[in-house]
VEXMARTOR-290961 format. One record per atom (N, C-alpha, C, O): residue in one letter; x, y, z. Coordinates in steps of 0.1 Angstrom, whole numbers, padded with zeros to 4 digits, always signed. Example, Ala and Ser with C-alpha at 12.3 -4.5 7.8 and 13.67 -1.06 7.14 Angstrom:
% VEXMARTOR-290961
A+0132-0057+0078 A+0123-0045+0078 A+0132-0033+0078 A+0142-0033+0085 S+0128-0022+0071 S+0137-0011+0071 S+0129+0000+0079 S+0134+0011+0080 
END
This chain:
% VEXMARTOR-290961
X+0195-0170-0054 X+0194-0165-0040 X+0180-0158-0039 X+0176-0149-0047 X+0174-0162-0029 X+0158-0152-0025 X+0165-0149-0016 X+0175-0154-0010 X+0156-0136-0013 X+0166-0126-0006 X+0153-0112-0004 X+0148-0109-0015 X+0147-0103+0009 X+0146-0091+0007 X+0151-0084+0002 X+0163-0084+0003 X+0144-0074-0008 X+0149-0065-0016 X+0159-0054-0011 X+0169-0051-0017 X+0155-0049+0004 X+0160-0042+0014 X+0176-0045+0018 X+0184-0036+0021 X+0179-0059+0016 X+0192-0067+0017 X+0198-0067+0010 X+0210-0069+0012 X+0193-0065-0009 X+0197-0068-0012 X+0201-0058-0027 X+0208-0059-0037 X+0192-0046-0020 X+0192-0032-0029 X+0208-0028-0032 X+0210-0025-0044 X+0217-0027-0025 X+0231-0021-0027 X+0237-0028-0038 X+0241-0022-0048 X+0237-0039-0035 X+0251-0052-0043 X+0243-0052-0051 X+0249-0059-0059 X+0228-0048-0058 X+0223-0048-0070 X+0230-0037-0078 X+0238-0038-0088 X+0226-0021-0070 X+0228-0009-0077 X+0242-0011-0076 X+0246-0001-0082 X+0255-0019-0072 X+0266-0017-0073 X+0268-0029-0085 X+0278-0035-0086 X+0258-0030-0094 X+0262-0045-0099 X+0269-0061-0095 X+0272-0070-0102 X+0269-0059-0082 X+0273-0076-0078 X+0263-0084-0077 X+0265-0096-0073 X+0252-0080-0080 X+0240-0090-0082 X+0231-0086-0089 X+0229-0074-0088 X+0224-0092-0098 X+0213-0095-0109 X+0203-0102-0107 X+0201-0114-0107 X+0191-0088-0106 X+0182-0100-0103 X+0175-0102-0113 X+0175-0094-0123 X+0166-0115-0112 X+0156-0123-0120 X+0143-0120-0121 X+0134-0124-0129 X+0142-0112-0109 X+0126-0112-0107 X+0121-0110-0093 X+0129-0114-0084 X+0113-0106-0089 X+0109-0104-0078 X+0098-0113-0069 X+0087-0112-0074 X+0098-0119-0060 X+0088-0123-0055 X+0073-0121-0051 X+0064-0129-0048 X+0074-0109-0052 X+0060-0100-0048 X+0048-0097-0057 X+0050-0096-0069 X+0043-0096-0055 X+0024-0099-0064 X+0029-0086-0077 X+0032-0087-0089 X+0029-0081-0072 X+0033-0066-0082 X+0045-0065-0084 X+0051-0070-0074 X+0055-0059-0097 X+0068-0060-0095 X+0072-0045-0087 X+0064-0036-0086 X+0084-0044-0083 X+0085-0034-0070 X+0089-0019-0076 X+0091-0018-0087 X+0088-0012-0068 X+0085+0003-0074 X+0105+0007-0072 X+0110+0017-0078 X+0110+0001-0067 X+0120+0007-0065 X+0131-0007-0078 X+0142-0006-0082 X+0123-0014-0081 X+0132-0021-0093 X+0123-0021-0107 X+0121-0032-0112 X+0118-0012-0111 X+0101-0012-0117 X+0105-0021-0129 X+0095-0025-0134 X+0120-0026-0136 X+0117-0028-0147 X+0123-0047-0145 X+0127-0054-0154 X+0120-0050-0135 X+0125-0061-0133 X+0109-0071-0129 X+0102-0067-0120 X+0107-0082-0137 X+0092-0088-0134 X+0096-0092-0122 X+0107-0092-0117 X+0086-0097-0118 X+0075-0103-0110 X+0073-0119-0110 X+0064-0123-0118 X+0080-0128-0104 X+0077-0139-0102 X+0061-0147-0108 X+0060-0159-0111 X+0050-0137-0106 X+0039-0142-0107 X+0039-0136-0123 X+0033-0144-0130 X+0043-0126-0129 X+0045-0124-0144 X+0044-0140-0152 X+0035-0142-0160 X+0054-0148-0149 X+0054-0159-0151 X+0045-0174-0146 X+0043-0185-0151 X+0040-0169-0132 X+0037-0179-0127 X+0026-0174-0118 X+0028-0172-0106 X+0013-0173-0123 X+0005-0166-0116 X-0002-0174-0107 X-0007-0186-0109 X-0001-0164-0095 X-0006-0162-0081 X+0003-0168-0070 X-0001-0171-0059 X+0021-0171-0078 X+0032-0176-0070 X+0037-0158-0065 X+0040-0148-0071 X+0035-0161-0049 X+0034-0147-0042 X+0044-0148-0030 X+0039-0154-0021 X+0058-0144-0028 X+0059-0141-0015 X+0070-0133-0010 X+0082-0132-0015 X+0066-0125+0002 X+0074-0114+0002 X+0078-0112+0019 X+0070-0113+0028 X+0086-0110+0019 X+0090-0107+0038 X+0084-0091+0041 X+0081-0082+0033 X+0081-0093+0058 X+0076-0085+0060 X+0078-0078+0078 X+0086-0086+0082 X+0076-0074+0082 X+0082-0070+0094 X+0066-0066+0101 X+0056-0064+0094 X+0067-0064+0117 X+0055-0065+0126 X+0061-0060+0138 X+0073-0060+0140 X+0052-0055+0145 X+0055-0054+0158 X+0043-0065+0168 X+0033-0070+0163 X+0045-0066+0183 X+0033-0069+0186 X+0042-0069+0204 X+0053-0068+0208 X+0027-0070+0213 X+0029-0072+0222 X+0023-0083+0229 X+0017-0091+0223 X+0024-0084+0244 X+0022-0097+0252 X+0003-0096+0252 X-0004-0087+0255 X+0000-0108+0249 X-0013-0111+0251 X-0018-0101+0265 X-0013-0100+0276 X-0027-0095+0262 X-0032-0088+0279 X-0030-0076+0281 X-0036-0069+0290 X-0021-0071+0271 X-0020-0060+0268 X-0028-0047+0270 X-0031-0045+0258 X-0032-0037+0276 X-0047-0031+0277 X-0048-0025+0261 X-0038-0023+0253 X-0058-0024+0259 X-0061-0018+0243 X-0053+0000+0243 X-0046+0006+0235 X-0057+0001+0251 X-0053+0015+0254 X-0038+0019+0246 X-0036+0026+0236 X-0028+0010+0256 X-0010+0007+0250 X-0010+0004+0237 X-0004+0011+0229 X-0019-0009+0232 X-0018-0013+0222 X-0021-0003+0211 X-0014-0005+0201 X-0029+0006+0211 X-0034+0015+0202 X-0025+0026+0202 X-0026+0033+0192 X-0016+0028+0213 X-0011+0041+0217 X+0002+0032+0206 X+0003+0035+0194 X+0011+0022+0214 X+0021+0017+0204 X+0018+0019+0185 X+0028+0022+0178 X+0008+0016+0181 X-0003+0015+0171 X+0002+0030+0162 X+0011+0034+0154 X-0007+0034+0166 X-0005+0048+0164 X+0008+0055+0158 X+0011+0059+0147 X+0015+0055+0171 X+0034+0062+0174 X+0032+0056+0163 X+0028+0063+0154 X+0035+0038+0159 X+0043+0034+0149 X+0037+0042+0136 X+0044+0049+0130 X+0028+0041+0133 X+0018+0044+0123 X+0027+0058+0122 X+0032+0059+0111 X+0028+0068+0130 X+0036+0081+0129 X+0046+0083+0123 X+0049+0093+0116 X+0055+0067+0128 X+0067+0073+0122 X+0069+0067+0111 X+0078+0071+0103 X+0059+0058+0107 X+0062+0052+0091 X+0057+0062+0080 X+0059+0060+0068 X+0050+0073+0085 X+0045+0083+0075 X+0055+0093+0076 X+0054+0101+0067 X+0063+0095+0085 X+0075+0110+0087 X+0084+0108+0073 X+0091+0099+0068 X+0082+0120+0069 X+0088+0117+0050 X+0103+0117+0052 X+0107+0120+0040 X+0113+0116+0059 X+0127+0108+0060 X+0124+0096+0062 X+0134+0090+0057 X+0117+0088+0067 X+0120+0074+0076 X+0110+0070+0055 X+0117+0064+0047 X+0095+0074+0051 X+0095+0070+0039 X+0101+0073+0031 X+0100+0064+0023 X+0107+0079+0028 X+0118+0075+0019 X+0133+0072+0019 X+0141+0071+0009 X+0136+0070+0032 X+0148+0059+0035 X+0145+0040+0032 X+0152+0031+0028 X+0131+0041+0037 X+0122+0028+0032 X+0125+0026+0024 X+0133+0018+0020 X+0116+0039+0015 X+0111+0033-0001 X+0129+0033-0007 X+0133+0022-0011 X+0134+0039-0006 X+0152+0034-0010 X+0154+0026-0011 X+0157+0021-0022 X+0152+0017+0006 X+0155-0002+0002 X+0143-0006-0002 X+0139-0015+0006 X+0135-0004-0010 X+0126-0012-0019 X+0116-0017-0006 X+0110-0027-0008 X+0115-0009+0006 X+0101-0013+0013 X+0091-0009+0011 X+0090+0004+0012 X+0079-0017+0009 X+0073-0014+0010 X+0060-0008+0021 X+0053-0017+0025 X+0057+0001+0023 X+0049+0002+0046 X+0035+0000+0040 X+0032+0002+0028 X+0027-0004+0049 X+0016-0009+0049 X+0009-0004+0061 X+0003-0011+0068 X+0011+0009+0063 X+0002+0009+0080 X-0014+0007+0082 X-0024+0010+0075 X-0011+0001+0092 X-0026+0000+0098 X-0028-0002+0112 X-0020-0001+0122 X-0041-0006+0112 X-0047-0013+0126 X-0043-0020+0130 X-0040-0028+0121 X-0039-0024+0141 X-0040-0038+0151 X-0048-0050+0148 X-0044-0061+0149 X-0060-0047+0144 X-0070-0059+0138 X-0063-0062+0124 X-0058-0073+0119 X-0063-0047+0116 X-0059-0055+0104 X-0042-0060+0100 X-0038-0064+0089 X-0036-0059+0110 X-0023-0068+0112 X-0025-0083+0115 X-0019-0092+0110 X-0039-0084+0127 X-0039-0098+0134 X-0048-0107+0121 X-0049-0119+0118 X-0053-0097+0115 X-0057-0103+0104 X-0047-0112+0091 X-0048-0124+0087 X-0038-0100+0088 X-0026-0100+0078 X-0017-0117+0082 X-0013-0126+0074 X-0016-0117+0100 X-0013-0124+0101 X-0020-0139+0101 X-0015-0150+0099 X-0027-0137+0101 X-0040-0150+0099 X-0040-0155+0084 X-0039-0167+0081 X-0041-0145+0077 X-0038-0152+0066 X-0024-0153+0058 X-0023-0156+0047 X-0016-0150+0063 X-0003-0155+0059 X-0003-0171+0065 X-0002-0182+0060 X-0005-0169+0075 X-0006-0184+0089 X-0012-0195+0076 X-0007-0205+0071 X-0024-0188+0073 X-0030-0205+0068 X-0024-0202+0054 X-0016-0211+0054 X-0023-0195+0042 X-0018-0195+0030 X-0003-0204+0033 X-0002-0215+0028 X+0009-0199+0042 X+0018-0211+0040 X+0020-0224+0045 X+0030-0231+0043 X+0005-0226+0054 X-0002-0237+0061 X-0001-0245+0049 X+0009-0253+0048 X-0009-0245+0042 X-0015-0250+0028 X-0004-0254+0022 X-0004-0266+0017 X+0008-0246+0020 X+0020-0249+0012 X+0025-0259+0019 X+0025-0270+0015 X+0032-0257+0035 X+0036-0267+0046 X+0025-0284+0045 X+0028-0295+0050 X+0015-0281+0037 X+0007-0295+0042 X+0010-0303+0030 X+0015-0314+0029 X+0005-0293+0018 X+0013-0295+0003 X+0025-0305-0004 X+0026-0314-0012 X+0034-0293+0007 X+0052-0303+0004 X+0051-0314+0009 X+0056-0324+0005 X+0042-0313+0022 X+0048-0323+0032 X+0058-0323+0040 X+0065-0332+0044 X+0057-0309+0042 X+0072-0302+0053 X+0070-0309+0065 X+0058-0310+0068 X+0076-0312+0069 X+0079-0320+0088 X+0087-0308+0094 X+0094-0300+0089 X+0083-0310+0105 X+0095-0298+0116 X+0103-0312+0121 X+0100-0324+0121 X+0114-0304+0125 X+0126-0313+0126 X+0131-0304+0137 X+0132-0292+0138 X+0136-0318+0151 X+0144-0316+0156 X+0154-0305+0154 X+0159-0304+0143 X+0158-0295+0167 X+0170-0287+0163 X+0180-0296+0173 X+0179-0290+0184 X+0185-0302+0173 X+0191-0307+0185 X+0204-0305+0183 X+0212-0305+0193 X+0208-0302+0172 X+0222-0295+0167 X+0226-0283+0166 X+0237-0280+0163 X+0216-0275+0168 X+0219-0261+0172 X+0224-0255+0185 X+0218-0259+0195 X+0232-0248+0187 X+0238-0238+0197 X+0224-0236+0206 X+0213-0235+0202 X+0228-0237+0217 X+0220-0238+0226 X+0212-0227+0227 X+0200-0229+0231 X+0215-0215+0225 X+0210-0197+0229 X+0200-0200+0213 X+0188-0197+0214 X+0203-0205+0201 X+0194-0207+0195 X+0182-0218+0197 X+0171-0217+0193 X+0187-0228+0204 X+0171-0238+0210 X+0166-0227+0220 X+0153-0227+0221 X+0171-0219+0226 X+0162-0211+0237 X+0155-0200+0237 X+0146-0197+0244 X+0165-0188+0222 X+0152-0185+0216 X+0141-0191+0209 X+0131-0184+0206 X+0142-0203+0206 X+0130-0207+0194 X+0122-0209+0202 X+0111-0204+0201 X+0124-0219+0213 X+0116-0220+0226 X+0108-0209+0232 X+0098-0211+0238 X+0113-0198+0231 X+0111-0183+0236 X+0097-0180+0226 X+0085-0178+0228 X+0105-0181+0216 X+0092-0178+0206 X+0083-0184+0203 X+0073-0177+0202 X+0084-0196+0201 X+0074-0206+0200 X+0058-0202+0215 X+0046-0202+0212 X+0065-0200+0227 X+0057-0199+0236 X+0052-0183+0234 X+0040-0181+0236 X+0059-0171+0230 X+0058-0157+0229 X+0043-0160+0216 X+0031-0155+0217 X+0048-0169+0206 X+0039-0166+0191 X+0023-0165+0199 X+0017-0154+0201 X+0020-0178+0204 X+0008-0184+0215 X+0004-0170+0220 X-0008-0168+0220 X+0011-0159+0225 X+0004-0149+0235 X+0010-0132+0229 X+0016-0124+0235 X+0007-0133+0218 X+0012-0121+0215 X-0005-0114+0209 X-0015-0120+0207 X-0002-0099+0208 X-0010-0093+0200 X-0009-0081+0190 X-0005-0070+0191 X-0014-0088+0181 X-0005-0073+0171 X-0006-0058+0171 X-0015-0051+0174 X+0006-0055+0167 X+0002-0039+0168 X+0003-0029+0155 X-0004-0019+0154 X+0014-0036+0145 X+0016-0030+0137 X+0025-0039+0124 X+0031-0049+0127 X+0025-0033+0111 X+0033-0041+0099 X+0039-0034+0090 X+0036-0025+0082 X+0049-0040+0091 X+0056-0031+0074 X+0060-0042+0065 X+0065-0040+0054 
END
């Protein structure tokens, strides 16, 4: 099972799951004695991560103000260390350096997607409220702008 650490912190410390290893470049501060996927297999790296962003057009002004707030509350020392608990890790920053972050995640699993030979595939068997968010998003991805990452 791959899995966020965050998901999957409890049923560890309760013993119903054992992990092997971690996905993430470094092994994680909240499992410190468990390797690192790249321990074995260097520069095999991947980790979930969370963002905010808003609608293309956004004035900089909001964007920066949203920016910020978030930036605030990921430093307020309850919200970090309820984080660091489930093994997240926060990363605050800029707006650029999210639109960035995202740029290169974009082409690094580009590379992997061209690699496999991954095809996208019809959902045509999915629940309809799921074709209409994907559709949602697909058109949202095109016009968004970042604001923030954890």
């Amino acid at each position: 099972m791959f899995g966020p650490i965050a998901t999957s912190i409890e049923s560890i410390r309760a013993g119903r799951l054992r992990p092997l290893a971690v996905t993430t470049a470094a092994r994680s501060a909240t499992l410190p004695d468990i390797p690192s996927v790249s321990d074995f297999l260097p520069r095999c790296e991947s980790s979930a991560w969370f963002g905010g962003g808003a609608p293309r057009g956004t004035p900089a002004e909001i964007v920066n103000t949203l920016n910020k707030e978030t930036n605030a509350g990921l430093t307020d020392a309850n919200v970090k260390a309820r984080l660091a608990d489930l093994g997240v890790t926060v990363t605050a920053g800029s707006p650029v350096d999210f639109g960035k972050f995202i740029a290169a995640e974009t082409e690094k699993w580009g590379k992997v997607v061209k690699f496999a030979g991954i095809k996208a595939e019809r959902i045509s068997g999915a629940p309809a409220s799921f074709r209409s968010a994907y559709r949602s998003l697909r058109r949202r991805r095109a016009a968004t702008t970042a604001v923030s990452c954890i």
